[in-house]
C-alpha positions as CSV (number, residue, x, y, z in Angstrom):
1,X,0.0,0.0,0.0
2,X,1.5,3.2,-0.6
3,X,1.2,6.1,1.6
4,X,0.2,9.7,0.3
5,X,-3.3,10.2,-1.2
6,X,-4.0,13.3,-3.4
7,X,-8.6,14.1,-3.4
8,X,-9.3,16.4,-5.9
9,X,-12.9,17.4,-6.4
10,X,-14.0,18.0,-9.6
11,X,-17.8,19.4,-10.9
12,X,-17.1,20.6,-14.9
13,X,-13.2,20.2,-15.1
14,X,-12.7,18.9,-18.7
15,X,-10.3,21.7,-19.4
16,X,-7.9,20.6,-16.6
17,X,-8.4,16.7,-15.1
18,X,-6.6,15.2,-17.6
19,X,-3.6,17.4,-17.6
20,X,-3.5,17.8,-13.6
21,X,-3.9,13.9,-13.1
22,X,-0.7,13.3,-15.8
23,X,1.4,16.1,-13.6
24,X,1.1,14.7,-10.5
25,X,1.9,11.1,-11.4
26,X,5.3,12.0,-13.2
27,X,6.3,13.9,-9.6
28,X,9.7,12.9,-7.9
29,X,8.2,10.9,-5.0
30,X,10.1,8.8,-2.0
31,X,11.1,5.6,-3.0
32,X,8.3,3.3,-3.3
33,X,6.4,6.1,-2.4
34,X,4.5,7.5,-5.5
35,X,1.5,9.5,-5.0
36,X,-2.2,8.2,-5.6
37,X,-5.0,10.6,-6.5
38,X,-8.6,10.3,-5.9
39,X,-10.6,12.3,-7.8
40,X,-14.5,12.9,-6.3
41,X,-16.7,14.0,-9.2
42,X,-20.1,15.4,-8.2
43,X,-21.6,14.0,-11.3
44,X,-20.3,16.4,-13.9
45,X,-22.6,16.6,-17.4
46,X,-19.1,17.6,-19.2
47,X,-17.8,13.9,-18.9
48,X,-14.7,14.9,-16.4
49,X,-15.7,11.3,-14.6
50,X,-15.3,9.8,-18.0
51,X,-11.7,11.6,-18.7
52,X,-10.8,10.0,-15.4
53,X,-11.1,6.8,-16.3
54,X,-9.5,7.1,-19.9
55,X,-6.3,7.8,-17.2
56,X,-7.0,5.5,-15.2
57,X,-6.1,2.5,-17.9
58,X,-2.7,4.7,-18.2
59,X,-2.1,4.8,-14.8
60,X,-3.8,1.4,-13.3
61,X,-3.9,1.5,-9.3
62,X,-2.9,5.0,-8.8
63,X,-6.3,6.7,-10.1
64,X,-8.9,6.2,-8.2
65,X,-12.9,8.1,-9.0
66,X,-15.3,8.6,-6.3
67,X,-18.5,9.5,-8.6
68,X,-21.4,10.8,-6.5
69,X,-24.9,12.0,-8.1
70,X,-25.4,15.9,-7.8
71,X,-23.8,19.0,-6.9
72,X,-23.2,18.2,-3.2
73,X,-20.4,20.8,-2.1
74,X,-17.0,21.4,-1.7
75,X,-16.5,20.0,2.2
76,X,-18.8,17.0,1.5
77,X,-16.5,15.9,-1.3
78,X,-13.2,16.1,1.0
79,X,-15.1,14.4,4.0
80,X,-16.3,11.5,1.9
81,X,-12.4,11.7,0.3
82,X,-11.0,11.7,3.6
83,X,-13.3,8.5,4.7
84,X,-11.9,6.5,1.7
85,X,-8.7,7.4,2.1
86,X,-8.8,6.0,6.2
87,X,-10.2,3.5,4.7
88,X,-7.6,2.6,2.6
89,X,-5.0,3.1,5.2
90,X,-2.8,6.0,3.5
91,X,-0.4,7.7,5.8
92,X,-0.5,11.2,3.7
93,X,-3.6,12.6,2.4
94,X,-4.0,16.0,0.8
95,X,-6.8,18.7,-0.2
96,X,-5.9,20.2,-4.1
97,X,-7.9,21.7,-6.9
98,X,-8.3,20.3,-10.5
99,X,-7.3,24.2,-12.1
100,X,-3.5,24.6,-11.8
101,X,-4.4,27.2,-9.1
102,X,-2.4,25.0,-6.9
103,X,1.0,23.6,-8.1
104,X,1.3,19.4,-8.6
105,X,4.9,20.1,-7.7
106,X,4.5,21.3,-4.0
107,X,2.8,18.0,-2.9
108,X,6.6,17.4,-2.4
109,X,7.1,19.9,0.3
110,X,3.9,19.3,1.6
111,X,4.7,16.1,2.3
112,X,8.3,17.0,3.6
113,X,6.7,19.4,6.4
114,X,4.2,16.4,7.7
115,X,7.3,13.9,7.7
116,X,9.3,16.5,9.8
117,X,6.2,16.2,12.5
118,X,3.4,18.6,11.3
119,X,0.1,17.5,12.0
120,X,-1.0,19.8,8.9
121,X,0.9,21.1,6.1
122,X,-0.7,24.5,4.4
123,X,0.3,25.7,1.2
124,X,0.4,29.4,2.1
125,X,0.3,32.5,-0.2
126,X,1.2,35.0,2.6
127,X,4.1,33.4,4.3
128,X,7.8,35.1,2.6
129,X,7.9,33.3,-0.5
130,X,4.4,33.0,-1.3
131,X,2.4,35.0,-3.5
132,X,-0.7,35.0,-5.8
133,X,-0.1,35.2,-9.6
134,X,-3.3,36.9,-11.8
135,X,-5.2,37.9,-8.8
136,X,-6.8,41.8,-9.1
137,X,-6.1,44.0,-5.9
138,X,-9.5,44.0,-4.9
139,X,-9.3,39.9,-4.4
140,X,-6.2,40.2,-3.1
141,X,-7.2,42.4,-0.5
142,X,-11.0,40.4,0.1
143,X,-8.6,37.2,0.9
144,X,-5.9,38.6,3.1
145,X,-8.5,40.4,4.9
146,X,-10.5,37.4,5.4
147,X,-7.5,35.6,7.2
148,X,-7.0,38.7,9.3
149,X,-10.9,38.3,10.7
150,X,-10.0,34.6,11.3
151,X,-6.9,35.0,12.9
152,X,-8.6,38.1,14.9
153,X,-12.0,36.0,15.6
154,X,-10.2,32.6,16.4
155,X,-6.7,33.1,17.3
156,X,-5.6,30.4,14.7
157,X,-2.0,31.3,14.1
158,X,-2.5,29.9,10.5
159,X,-1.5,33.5,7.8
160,X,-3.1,31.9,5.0
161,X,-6.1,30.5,7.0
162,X,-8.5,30.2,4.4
163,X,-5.9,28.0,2.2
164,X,-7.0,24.8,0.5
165,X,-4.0,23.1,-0.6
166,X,-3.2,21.0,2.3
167,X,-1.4,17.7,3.7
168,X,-3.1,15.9,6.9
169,X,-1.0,12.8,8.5
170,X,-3.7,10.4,8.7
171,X,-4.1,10.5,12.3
172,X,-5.1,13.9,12.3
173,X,-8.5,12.5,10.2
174,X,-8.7,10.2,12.5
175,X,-8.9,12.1,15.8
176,X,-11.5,14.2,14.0
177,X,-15.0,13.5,13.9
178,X,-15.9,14.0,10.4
179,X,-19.5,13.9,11.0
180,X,-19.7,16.8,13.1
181,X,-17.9,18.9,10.4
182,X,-20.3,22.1,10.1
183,X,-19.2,23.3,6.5
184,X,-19.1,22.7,2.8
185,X,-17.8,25.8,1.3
186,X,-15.6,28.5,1.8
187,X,-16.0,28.0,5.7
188,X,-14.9,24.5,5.4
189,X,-11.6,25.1,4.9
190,X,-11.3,27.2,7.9
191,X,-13.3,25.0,10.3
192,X,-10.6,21.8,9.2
193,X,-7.9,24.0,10.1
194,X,-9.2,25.1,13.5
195,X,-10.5,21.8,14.4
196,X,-6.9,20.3,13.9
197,X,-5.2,22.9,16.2
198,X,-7.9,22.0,19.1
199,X,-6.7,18.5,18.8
200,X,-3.2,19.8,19.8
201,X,-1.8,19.5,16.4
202,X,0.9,21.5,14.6
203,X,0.0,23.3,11.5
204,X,3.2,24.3,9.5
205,X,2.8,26.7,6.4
206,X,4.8,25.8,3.0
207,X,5.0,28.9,0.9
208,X,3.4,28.6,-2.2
209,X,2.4,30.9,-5.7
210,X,-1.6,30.2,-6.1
211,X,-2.3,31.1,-9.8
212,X,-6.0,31.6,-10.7
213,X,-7.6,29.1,-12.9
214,X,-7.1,29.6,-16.9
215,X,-9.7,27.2,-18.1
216,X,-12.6,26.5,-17.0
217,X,-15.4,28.5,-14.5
218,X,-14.4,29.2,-11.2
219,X,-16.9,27.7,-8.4
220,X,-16.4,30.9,-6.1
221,X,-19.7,32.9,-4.8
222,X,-20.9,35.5,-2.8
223,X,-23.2,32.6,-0.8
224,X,-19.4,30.9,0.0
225,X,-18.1,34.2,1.4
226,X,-21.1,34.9,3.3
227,X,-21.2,31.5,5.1
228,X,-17.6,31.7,5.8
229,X,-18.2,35.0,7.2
230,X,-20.7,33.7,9.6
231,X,-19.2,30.8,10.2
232,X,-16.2,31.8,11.5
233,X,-18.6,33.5,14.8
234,X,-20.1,29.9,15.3
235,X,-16.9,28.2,15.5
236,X,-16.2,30.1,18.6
237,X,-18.9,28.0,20.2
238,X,-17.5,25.0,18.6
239,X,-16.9,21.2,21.3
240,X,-14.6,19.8,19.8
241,X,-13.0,16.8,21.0
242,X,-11.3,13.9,19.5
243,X,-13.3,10.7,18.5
244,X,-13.8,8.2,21.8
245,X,-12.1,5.4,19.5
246,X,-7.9,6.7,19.1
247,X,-5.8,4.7,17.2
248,X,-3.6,1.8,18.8
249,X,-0.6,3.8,18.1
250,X,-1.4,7.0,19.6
251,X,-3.4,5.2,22.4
């Protein structure tokens, strides 16, 4: 069994699967190590599930497709994601996007920071040596503000808090209690970080360059930023404890 798991959830990525699965399976990896992706499609009419499986007879046992029926949200894709990859019993399991906004080639470090004892890897855009790449001030500004109000509102420590290029150790998943996860958009992102550093675990930040999509629709909305908004209040209210049932080795 191999260890490190990439999910990417897809809805209308045609423009990008193909070319995003073939980049991250020709990445430098450890040895005997490669990385696995699992893509969850929410059913998309443009055929991306269909694209996935021409690469899976390319690449046999390192694509995996979760297909589910509908349009069921961002967080719900990475929760069921994260399930399969427990499941499965990878060590290394990341959160990336389907566009090129997030680079194939900085699963490496990702990786490299959990290894060195990070509970969570982020791949941040405003940590020295990150940046954003095609970005207008106005979203520049909307972003970095929003990680000021989280970091304000929750005292998370995180600079790029609402980051969603990520690498979990497994046991981090397993502590939490999926279920109870509140949010499937924008929020979600925030409330996985926050629920990690409850548990006691380190979240290091990896600089990255995010570079907005260049095919294909971006899934952003005002609905996302207003639920994060009001999400971040109702996390302060959050219980969140780890799952009665710990893992043998951290028993």
């Amino acid at each position: 069994m191999n260890n490190s798991l990439v999910i990417i959830p897809t809805y209308n990525e045609k423009e990008n699967i193909v070319q995003m699965l073939q980049a991250v399976m020709v990445l430098d990896h450890a040895p005997g190590d490669p990385f696995e992706v699992l893509v969850v499609d929410d059913g998309s009419p443009d055929g991306t599930g269909d694209l996935v499986r021409g690469v899976q007879t390319e690449f046999a046992g390192r694509v995996h497709l979760l297909e589910r029926e509908g349009k069921l949200g961002l967080g719900t894709a990475y929760i069921a994601g994260f399930k399969w990859a427990l499941d499965k019993g990878y060590n290394y399991v990341f959160e990336m996007d389907a566009d090129f906004s997030h680079n194939p080639k900085d699963l490496v470090r990702l990786r490299a920071a959990c290894t060195s004892g990070a509970g969570v890897a982020v791949g941040s855009r405003y940590v020295k040596g990150g940046g954003v790449v095609n970005w207008p001030w106005h979203r520049r500004a909307m972003s970095y503000g929003a990680s000021l109000y989280v970091n304000l509102v929750l005292g998370l420590g995180v600079k790029d808090a609402t980051a969603g290029f990520k690498c979990y150790r497994s046991e981090v998943l397993q502590l939490m209690d999926l279920d109870a996860i509140h949010f499937i958009g924008y929020a979600f992102q925030i409330e996985m970080k926050y629920t990690a550093k409850r548990l006691g675990f380190t979240i290091a930040e990896v600089p990255i360059h995010f570079v907005d999509r260049v095919l294909g629709q971006s899934k952003m909305s005002l609905n996302i930023f207003h639920e994060a908004f009001l999400g971040v209040l109702k996390m302060r209210g959050f219980d969140i404890k780890p799952l009665d049932q710990r893992p043998e080795e951290l028993a």
